[in-house]
C-alpha positions in Angstrom: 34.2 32.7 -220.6 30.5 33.8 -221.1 31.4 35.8 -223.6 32.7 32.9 -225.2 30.2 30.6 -224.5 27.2 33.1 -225.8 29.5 33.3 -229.1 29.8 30.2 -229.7 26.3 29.4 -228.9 25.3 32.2 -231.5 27.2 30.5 -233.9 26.1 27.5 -233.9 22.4 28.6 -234.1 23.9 30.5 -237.6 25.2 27.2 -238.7 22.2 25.0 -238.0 19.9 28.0 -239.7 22.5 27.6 -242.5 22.1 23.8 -242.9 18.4 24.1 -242.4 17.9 26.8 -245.3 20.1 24.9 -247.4 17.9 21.6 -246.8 15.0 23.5 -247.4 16.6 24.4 -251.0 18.0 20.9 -251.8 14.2 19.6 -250.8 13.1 21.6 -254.0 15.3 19.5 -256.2 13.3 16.7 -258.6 13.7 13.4 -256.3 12.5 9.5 -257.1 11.5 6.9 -254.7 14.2 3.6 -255.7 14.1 0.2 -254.2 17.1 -1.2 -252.3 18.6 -4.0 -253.8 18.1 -5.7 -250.6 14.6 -4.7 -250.3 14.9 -3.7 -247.1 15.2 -7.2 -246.0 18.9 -7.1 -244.2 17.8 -4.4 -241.8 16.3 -4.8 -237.8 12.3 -4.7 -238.3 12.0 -1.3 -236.5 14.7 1.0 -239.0 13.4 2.7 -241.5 15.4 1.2 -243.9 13.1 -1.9 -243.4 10.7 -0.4 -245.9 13.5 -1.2 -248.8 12.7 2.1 -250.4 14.5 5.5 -249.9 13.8 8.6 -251.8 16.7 10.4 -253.7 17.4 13.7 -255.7 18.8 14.3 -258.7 22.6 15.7 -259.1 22.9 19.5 -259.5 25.8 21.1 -261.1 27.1 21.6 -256.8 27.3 17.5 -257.2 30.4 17.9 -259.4 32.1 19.5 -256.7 31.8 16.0 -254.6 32.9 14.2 -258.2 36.2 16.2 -258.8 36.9 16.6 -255.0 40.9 15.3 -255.2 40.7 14.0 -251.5 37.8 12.0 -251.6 39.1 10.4 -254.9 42.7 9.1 -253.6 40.7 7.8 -250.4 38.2 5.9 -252.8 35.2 7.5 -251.2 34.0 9.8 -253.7 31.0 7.6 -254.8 29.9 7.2 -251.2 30.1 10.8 -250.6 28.0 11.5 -253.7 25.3 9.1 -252.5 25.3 10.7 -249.0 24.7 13.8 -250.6 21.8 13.0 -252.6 19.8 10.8 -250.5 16.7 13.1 -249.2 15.4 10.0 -246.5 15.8 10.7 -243.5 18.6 7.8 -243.1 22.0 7.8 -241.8 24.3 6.6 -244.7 26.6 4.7 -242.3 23.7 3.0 -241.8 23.1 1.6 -245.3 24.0 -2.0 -246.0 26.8 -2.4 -248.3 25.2 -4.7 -250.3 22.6 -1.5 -251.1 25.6 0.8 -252.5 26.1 -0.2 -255.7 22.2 0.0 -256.6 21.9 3.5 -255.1 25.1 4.4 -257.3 23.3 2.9 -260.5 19.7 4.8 -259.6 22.2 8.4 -259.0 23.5 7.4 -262.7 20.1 6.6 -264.3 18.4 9.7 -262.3 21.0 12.6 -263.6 21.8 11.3 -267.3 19.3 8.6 -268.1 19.6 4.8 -268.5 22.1 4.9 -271.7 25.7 4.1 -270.5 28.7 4.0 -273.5 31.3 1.5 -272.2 34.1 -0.6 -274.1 34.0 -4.5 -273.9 36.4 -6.7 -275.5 34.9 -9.6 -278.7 35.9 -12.8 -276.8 35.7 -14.3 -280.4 37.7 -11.5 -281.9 40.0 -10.4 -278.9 38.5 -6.8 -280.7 37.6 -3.4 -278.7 34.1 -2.6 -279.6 31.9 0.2 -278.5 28.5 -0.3 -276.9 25.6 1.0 -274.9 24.5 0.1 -271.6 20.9 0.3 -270.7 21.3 0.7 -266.7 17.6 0.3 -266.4 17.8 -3.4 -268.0 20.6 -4.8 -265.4 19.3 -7.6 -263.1 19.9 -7.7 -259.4 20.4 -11.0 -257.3 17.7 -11.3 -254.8 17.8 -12.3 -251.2 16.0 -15.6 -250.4 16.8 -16.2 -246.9 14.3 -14.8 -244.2 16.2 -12.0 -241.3 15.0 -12.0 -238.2 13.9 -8.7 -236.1 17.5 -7.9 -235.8 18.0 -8.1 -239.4 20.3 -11.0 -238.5 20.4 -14.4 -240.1 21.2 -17.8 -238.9 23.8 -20.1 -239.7 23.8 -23.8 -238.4 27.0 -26.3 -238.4 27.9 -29.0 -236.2 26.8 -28.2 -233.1 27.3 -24.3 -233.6 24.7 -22.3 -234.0 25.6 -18.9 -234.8 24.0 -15.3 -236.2 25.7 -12.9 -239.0 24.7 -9.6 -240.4 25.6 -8.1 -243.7 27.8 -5.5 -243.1 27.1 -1.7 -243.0 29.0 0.7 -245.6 30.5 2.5 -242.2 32.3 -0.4 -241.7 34.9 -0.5 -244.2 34.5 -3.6 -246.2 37.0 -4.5 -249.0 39.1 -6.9 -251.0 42.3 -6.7 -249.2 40.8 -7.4 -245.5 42.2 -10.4 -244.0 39.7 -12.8 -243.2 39.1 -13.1 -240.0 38.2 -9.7 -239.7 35.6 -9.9 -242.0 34.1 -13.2 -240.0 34.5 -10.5 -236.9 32.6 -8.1 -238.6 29.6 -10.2 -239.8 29.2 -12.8 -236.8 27.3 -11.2 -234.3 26.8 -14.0 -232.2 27.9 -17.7 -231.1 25.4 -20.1 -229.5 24.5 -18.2 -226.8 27.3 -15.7 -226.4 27.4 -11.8 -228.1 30.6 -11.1 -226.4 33.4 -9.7 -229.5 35.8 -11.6 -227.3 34.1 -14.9 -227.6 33.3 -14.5 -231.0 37.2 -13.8 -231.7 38.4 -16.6 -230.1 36.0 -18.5 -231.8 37.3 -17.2 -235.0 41.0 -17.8 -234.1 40.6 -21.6 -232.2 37.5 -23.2 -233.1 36.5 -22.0 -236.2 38.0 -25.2 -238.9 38.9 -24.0 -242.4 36.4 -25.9 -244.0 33.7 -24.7 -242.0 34.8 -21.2 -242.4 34.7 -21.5 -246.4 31.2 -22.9 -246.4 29.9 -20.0 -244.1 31.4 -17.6 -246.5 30.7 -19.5 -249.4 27.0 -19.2 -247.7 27.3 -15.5 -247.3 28.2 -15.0 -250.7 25.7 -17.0 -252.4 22.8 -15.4 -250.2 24.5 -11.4 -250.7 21.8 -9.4 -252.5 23.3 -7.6 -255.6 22.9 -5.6 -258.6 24.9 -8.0 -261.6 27.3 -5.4 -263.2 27.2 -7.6 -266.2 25.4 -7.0 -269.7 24.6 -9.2 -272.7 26.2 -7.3 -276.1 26.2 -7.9 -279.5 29.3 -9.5 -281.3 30.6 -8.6 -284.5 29.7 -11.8 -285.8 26.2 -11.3 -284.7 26.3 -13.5 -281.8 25.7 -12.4 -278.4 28.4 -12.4 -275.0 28.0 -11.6 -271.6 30.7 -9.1 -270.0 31.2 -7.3 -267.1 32.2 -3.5 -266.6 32.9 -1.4 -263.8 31.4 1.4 -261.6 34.2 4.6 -260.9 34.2 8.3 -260.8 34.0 8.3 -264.8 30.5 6.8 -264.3 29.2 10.7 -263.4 30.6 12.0 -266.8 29.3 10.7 -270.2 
């Protein structure tokens, strides 16, 4: 068993030299300091991410491995891979704000292949395909108005409720399809006076009216920090309209 032990041991000293050489490497690579869409403001006062900057590297041709990786693309977590990779704070990337995601995506884009983005966007007056070009650098973010408190928590008053939310964290799985009551579970972090889950779910399931429930999200959605994946292009006509355009794996290859 000490045999075992000691190899084991000796192994994972090669594995953390490993990790610690290649660091040392990576930490050669061109980085740039960005800003957080959420400027750091959704965070508790005494994480690093408070600051609302983080420092990131540029994409090496090792990156593309992450890109074309078949597994991380059919469980649509390629692009949160890749930003795990190439963030050189020393931050936990579960511990990023999903709200933050998208804008660290755009400033990987801008960093390994410049600003200019080709897309396709359809003439609302001609129903036409036409081609464009992005400039990345020129898309506005929504900013966050409303002040956090230590915890990086906000409040919310209604009634005679009182309760706290929290945007949440890219760990925690956010998406379209989740039913909505798991996504008030997820944000509400406390009613009144009570942080229990338990209380706060059967708040969610027996006290918690519809309407109320659709202004607090209507709330959370009007206050969620963003970058606006929209773009003002030029017509054929001329004139000018604004569409949107998506962020996916093809975004890495011009």
């Amino acid at each position: 068993m000490s045999k075992m032990t000691e190899k084991l041991s000796n192994q994972n000293l090669v594995n953390l030299a490993k990790q610690h050489h290649m660091q040392e490497q990576y930490n050669k690579v061109p980085s740039e300091i960005v800003t957080l869409t959420s400027k750091g403001k959704v965070y508790p006062k005494d994480h690093i991410l408070r600051k609302g900057k983080v420092e990131m590297r540029y994409m090496t041709a090792y990156d593309e491995d992450i890109l074309t990786n078949a597994s991380y693309i059919s469980q649509g977590i390629v692009l949160d891979k890749l930003v795990e990779a190439l963030l050189v704070s020393n931050v936990s990337y579960n511990d990023l704000a999903k709200v933050d995601k998208d804008g660290l995506i755009l400033n990987a884009r801008i960093l390994s292949y410049g600003a200019d983005y080709p897309v396709q966007v359809i003439d609302p007056a001609t129903n036409k395909k036409l081609n464009r070009t992005i400039d990345l650098s020129k898309l506005k973010t929504k900013t966050l108005d409303i002040e956090a408190d230590d915890n990086g928590e906000f409040d919310y008053t209604f009634n005679d409720v009182t309760l706290k939310w929290k945007f949440p964290t890219t760990k925690e799985n956010v998406n379209e399809d989740m039913p909505i009551s798991k996504f008030l579970a997820l944000v509400i972090t406390q009613i009144n006076d009570t942080r229990k889950q338990s209380d706060i779910d059967n708040f969610i399931k027996y006290q918690f009216l519809i309407k109320d429930s659709k202004q607090f999200q209507k709330y959370v959605i009007d206050n969620t920090p963003t970058t606006l994946l929209e773009y003002e292009f030029e017509g054929e006509d001329g004139g000018t309209f604004t569409a949107g355009f998506p962020i996916g794996p093809d975004f890495f290859w011009p």
